[in-house]
C-alpha positions as CSV (number, residue, x, y, z in Angstrom):
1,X,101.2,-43.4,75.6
2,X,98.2,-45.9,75.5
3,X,95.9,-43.0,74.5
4,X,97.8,-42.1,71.6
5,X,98.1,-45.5,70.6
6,X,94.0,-45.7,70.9
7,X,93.7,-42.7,69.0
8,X,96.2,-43.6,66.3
9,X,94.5,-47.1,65.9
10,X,90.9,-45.8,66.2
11,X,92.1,-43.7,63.3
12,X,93.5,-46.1,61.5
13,X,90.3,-48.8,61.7
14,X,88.2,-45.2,60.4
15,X,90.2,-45.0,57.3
16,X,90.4,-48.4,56.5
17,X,86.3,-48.5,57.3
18,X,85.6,-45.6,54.6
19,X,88.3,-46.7,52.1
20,X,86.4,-50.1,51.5
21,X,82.9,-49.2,53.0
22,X,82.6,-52.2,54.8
23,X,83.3,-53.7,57.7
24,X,84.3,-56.9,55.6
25,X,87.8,-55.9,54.9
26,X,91.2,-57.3,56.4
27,X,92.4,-54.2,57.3
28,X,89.5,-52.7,58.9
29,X,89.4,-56.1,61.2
30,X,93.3,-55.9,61.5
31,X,92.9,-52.2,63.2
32,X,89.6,-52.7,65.2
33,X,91.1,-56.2,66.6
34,X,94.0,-54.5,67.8
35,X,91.8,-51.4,69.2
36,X,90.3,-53.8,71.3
37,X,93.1,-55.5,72.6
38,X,94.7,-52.1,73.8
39,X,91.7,-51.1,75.0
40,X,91.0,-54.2,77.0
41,X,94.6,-53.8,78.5
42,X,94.6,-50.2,79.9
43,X,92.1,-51.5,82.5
44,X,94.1,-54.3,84.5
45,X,90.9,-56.3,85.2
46,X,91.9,-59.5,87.5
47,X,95.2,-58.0,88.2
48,X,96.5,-57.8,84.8
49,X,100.2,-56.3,85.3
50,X,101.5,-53.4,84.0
51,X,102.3,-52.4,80.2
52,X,105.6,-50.6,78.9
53,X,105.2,-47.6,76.7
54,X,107.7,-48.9,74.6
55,X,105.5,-51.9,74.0
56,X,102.2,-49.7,73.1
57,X,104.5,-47.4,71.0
58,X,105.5,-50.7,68.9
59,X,101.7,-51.3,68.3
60,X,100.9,-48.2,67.2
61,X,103.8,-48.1,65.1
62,X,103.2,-51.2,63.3
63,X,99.4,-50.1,62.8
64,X,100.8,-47.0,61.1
65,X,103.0,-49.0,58.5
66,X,100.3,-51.9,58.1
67,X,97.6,-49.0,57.8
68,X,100.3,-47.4,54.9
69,X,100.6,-50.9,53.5
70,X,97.2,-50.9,52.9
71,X,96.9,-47.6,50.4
72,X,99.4,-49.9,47.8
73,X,95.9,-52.0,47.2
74,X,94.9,-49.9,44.0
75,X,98.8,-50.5,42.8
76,X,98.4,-53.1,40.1
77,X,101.0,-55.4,39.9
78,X,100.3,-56.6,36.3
79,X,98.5,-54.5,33.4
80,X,98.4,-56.6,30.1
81,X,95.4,-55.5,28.8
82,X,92.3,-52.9,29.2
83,X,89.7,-55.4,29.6
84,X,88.1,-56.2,33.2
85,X,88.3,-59.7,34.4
86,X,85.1,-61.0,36.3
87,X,85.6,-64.4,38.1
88,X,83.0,-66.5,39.0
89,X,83.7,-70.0,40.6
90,X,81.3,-72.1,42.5
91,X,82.5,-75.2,42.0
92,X,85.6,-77.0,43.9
93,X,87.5,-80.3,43.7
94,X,85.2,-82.3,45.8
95,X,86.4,-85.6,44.8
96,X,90.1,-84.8,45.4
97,X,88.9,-83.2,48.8
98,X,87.3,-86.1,50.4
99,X,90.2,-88.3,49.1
100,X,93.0,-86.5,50.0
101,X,90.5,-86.0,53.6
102,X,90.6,-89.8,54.3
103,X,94.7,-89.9,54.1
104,X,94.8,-86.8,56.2
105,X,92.6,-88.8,58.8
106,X,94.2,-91.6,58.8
107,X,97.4,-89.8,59.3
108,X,95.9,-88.5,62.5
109,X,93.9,-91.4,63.8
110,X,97.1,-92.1,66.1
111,X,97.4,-89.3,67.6
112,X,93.4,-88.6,68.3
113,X,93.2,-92.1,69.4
114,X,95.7,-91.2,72.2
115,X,94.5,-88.2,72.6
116,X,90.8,-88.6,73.1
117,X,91.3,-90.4,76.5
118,X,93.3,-87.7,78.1
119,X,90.8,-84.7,76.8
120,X,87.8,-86.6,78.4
121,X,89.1,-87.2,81.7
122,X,91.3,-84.4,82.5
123,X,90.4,-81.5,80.2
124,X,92.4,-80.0,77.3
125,X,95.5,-78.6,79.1
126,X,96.7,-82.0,80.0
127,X,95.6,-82.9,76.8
128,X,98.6,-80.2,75.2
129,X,101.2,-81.3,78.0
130,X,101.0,-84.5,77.2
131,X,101.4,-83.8,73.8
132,X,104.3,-81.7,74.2
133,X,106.3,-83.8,77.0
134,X,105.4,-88.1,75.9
135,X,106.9,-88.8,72.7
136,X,104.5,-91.8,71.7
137,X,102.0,-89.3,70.9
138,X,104.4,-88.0,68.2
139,X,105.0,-89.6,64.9
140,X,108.8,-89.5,63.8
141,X,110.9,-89.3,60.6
142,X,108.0,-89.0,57.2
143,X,104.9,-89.6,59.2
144,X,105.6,-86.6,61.6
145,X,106.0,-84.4,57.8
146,X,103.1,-85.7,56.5
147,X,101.2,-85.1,59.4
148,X,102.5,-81.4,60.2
149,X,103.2,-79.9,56.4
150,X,99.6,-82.2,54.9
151,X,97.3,-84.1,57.4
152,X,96.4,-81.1,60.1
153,X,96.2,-77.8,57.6
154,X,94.3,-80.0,55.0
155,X,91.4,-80.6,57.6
156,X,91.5,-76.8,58.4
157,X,91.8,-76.2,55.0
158,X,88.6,-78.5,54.0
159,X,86.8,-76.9,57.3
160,X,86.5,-73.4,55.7
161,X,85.5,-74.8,52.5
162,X,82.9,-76.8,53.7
163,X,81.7,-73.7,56.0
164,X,81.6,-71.6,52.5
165,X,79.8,-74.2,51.1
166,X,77.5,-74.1,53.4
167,X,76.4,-70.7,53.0
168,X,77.1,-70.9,49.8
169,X,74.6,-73.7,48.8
170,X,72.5,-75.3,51.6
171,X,71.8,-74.9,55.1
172,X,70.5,-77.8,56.3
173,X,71.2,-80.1,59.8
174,X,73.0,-82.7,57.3
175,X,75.6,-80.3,56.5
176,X,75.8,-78.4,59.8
177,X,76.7,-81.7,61.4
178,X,79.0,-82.3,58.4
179,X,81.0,-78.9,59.3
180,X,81.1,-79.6,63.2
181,X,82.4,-83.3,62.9
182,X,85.3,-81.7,60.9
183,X,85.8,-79.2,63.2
184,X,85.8,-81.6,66.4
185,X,88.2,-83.7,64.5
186,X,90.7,-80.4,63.9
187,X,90.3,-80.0,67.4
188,X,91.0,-83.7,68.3
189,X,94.0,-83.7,66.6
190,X,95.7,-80.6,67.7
191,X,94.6,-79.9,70.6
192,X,94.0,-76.8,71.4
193,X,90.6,-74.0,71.9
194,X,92.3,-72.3,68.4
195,X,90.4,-74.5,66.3
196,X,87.3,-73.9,67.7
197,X,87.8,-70.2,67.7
198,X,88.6,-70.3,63.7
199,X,85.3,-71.8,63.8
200,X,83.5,-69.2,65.1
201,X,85.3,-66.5,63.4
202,X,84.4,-68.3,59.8
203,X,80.7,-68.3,61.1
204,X,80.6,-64.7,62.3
205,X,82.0,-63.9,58.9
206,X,79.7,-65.7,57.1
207,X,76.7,-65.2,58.7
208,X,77.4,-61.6,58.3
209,X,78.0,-61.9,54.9
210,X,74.8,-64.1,53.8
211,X,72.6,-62.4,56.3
212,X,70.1,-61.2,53.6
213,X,70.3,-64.5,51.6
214,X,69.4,-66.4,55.0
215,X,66.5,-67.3,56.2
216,X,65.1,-67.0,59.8
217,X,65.2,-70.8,60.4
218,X,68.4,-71.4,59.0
219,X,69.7,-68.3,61.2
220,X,68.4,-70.2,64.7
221,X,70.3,-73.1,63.0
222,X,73.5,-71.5,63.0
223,X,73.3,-69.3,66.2
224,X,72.8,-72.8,68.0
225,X,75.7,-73.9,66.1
226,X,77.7,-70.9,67.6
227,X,76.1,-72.0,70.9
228,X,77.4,-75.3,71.0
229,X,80.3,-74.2,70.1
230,X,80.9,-71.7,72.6
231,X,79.9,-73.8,75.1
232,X,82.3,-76.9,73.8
233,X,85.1,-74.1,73.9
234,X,84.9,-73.6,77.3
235,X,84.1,-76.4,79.0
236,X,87.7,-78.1,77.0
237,X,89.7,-75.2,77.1
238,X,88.8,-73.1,80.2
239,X,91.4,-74.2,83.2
240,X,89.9,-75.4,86.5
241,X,90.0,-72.1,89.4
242,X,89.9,-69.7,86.6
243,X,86.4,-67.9,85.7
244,X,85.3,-68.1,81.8
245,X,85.7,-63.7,81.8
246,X,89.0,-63.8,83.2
247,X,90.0,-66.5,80.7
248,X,88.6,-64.8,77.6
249,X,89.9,-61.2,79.2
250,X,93.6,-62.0,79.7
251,X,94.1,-64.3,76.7
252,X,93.9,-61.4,74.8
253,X,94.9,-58.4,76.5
254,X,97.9,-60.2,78.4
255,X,99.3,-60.3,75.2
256,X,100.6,-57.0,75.7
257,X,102.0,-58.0,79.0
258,X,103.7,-61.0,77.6
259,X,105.4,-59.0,75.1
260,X,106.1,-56.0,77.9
261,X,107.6,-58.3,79.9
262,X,110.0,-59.8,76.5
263,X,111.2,-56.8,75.9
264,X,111.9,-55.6,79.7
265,X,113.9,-58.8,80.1
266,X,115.7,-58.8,76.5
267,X,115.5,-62.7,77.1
268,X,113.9,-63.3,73.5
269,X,114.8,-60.2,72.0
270,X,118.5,-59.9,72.2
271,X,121.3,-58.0,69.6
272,X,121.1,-61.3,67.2
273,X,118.2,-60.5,64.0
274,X,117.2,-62.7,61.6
275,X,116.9,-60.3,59.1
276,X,113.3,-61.4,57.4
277,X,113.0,-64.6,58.3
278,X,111.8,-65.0,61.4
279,X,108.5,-63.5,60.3
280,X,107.9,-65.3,57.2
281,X,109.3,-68.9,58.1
282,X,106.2,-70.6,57.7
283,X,107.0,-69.9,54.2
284,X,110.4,-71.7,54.5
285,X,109.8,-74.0,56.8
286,X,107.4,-76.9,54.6
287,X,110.2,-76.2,52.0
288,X,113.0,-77.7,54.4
289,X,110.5,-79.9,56.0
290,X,110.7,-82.2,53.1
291,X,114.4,-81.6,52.3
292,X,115.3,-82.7,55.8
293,X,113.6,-86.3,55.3
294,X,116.6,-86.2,51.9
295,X,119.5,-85.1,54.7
296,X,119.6,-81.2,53.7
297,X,119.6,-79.2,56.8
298,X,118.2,-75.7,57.3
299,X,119.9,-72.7,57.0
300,X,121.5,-70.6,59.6
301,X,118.7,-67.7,60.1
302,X,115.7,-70.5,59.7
303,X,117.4,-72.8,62.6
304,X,117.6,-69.6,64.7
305,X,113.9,-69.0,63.6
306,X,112.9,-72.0,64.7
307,X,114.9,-72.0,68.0
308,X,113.1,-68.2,68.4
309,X,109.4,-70.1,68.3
310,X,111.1,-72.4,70.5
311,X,111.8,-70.2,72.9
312,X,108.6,-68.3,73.1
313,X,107.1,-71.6,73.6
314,X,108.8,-72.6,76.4
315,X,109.3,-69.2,77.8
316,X,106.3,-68.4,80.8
317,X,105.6,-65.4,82.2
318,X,102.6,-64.4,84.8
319,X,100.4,-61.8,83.3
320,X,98.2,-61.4,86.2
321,X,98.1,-63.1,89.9
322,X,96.0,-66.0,88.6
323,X,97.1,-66.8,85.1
324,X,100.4,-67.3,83.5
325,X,101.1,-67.5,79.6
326,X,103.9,-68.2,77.0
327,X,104.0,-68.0,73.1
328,X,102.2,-64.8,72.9
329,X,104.9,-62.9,71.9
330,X,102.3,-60.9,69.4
331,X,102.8,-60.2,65.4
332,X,105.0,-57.5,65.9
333,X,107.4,-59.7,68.2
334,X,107.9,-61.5,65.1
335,X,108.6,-58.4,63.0
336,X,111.2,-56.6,65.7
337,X,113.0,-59.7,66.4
338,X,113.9,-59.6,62.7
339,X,115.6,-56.1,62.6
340,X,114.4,-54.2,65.3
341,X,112.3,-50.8,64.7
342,X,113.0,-51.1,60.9
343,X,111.9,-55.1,61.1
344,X,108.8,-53.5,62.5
345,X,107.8,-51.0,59.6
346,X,109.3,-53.1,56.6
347,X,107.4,-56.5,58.2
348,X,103.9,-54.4,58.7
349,X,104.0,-52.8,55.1
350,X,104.1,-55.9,53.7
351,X,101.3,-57.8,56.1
352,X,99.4,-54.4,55.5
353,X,99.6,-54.6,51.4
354,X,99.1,-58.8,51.4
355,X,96.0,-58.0,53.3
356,X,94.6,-55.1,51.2
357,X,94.6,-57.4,48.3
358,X,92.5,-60.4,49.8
359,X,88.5,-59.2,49.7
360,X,85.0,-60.9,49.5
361,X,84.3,-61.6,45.9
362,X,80.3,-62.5,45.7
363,X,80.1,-66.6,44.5
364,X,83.9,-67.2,44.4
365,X,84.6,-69.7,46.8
366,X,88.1,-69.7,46.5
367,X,88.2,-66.1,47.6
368,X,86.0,-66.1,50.2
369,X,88.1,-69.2,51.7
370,X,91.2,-67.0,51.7
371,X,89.4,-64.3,53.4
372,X,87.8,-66.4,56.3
373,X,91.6,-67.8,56.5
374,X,93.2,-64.5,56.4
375,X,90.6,-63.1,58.8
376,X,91.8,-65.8,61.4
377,X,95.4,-65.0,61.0
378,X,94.5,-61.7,61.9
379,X,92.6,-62.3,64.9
380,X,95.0,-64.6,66.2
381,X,98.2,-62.0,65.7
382,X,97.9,-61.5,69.1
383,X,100.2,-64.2,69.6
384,X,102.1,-64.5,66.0
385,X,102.2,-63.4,62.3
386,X,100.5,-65.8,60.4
387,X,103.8,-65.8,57.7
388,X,105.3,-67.4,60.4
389,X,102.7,-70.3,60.3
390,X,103.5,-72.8,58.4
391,X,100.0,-74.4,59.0
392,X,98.6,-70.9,57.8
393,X,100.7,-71.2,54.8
394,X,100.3,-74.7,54.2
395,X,96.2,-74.2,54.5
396,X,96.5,-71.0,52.0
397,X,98.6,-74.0,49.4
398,X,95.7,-76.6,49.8
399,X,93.1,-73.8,49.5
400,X,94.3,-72.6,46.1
401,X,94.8,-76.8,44.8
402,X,91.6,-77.4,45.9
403,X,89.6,-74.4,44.7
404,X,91.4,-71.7,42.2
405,X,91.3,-73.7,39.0
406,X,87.4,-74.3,38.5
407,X,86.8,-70.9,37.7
408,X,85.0,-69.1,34.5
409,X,86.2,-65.4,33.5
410,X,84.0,-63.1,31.9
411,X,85.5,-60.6,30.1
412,X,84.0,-57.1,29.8
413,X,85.3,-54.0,28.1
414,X,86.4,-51.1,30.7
């Protein structure tokens, strides 16, 4: 089966390449991420356990319906007139930004301040447990929504802006540092190697993009940027007794045995769906964030939801002699937990045909920030949808206040 589920993607990431003619489209990075990760997986390096059918039969089947998805991108959901609409927009809300910035900081400063101490002396995994298990590094009651729903996905949201403008503009040391001081905080205040990954994923996108506008200097500018990164990344992240390749190797082909093992053990994936839900809740979930502070609780499904993320949190599973994981239940967990097979195809359409829609528009900021975003949901499905973010969402919100408005249309006859 994990030939044919090669094949099939392979395929897939083809068509999607010619359709656009670039390798700058969502789908084409959505197919040849999840190429890799199958591919990685049918050689059990370090020990890496085996993989159901059933589980590589799920991939490929949710490639299929995300790759039919895609082919709705040329459906246009509102004709009104024959006239073709050029948007430029180079400008953003700066002021607001750095305003609504210093809140968002000073919502986290408690948590970093705690945080700091543990991440220097005994490395980042601590860092998470502690977060998870001592309550004083938790805010409670408003602060805790202002900090989840406003302070963390506003500093991602103003990190890929910042990296766009960036490219955008000027490369120069002054805003290089600018861009990695917002990223270390992001990284201070949740946590986790994620952030630093989003980083590196928005510069490989943009330095990709811009490689003909940049210059040779600037270019050793940024590949030392990507350095430091990398080497940042592992030194917090990487756990003591485990080698850097093994680390990087099972993070994202255990995936797959994570979600083998889900489904062998019908733990998480029992007779009880949640019927949509589950895979868009991060759309829900900011929406009865704020109406909990007022006393109204969540509904049925989203309380299940919740209690499904939960679970795949707390749920650990070995996916190798050396290396144990949890949470990486994959995008299309998300998807069959709502409805089974049909979950599956109905969930992946819809990803598929949001994605098709989000491309590179040359000098619109606000489009290239959703694409870097989108691009890191994608790379990161490995362990959920980003629907069922509510930080992904909540980043997409601050994204549009931030930079849609400031744009000029140019209007030319078709």
């Amino acid at each position: 089966m994990i030939f044919i589920a090669l094949i099939g993607i392979f395929l897939f990431a083809i068509l999607s390449y010619f359709k656009e003619n670039t390798i700058l489209s969502l789908p084409f990075i959505f197919h040849s991420f999840w190429f890799m990760i199958v591919f990685l997986s049918m050689f059990h390096f370090f020990g890496l356990f085996e993989i159901s059918n059933k589980t590589y039969s799920i991939v490929l089947l949710g490639n299929l319906f995300f790759y039919f998805g895609t082919l709705t991108s040329n459906i246009k959901l509102f004709c009104r007139n024959k006239l073709h609409i050029q948007t430029l927009n180079f400008k953003y809300r700066k002021n607001l930004m750095y305003i609504l910035l210093f809140f968002a900081i000073l919502i986290m400063l408690k948590k970093i301040m705690l945080l700091l101490p543990i991440i220097l002396t005994s490395g980042i995994t601590s860092a998470r447990t502690e977060m998870i298990l001592n309550e004083s590094l938790n805010l409670s009651g408003f602060l805790l929504t202002l900090q989840v729903y406003f302070a963390k996905p506003f500093i991602r949201c103003v990190s890929i802006i910042l990296m766009v403008d960036l490219f955008q503009n000027k490369i120069n040391i002054k805003n290089i540092i600018k861009v990695l001081l917002i990223t270390m905080l992001s990284f201070l205040s949740d946590g986790g190697r994620s952030v630093m990954i989003q980083l590196f994923i928005s510069l490989c996108i943009l330095l990709f993009y811009y490689r003909k506008k940049i210059s040779k200097k600037n270019k050793k500018k940024i590949m030392y940027s990507i350095l430091i990164i990398g080497i940042l990344t592992s030194l917090l992240t990487i756990e003591r007794g485990v080698n850097l390749l093994e680390n990087f190797y099972t993070y994202y082909a255990g995936s797959l045995v994570f979600f083998s093992k889900s489904l062998d053990m019908n733990y998480l994936f029992n007779s009880t769906f949640l019927y949509g839900v589950n895979g868009f809740q991060g759309i829900f979930r900011p929406i009865f964030g704020i109406l909990n502070i007022f006393g109204i609780q969540d509904f049925s499904l989203l309380s299940k939801a919740n209690s499904f993320l939960m679970d795949c949190q707390n749920t650990v599973f070995y996916v190798s002699p050396n290396i144990k994981m949890n949470y990486f239940i994959t995008c299309f967990g998300y998807m069959y937990k709502d409805f089974g097979i049909l979950g599956l195809i109905v969930e992946s359409f819809i990803f598929g045909a949001i994605m098709s829609r989000f491309k590179i528009e040359k000098g619109n900021i606000y489009k290239i920030s959703c694409f870097i975003l989108f691009a890191q949901g994608i790379l990161f499905s490995m362990s959920i949808i980003p629907f069922a973010s509510y930080n992904f969402i909540m980043t997409f919100v601050y994204i549009y206040i931030i930079t849609y408005n400031f744009k000029k249309k140019l209007r030319i006859k078709t």
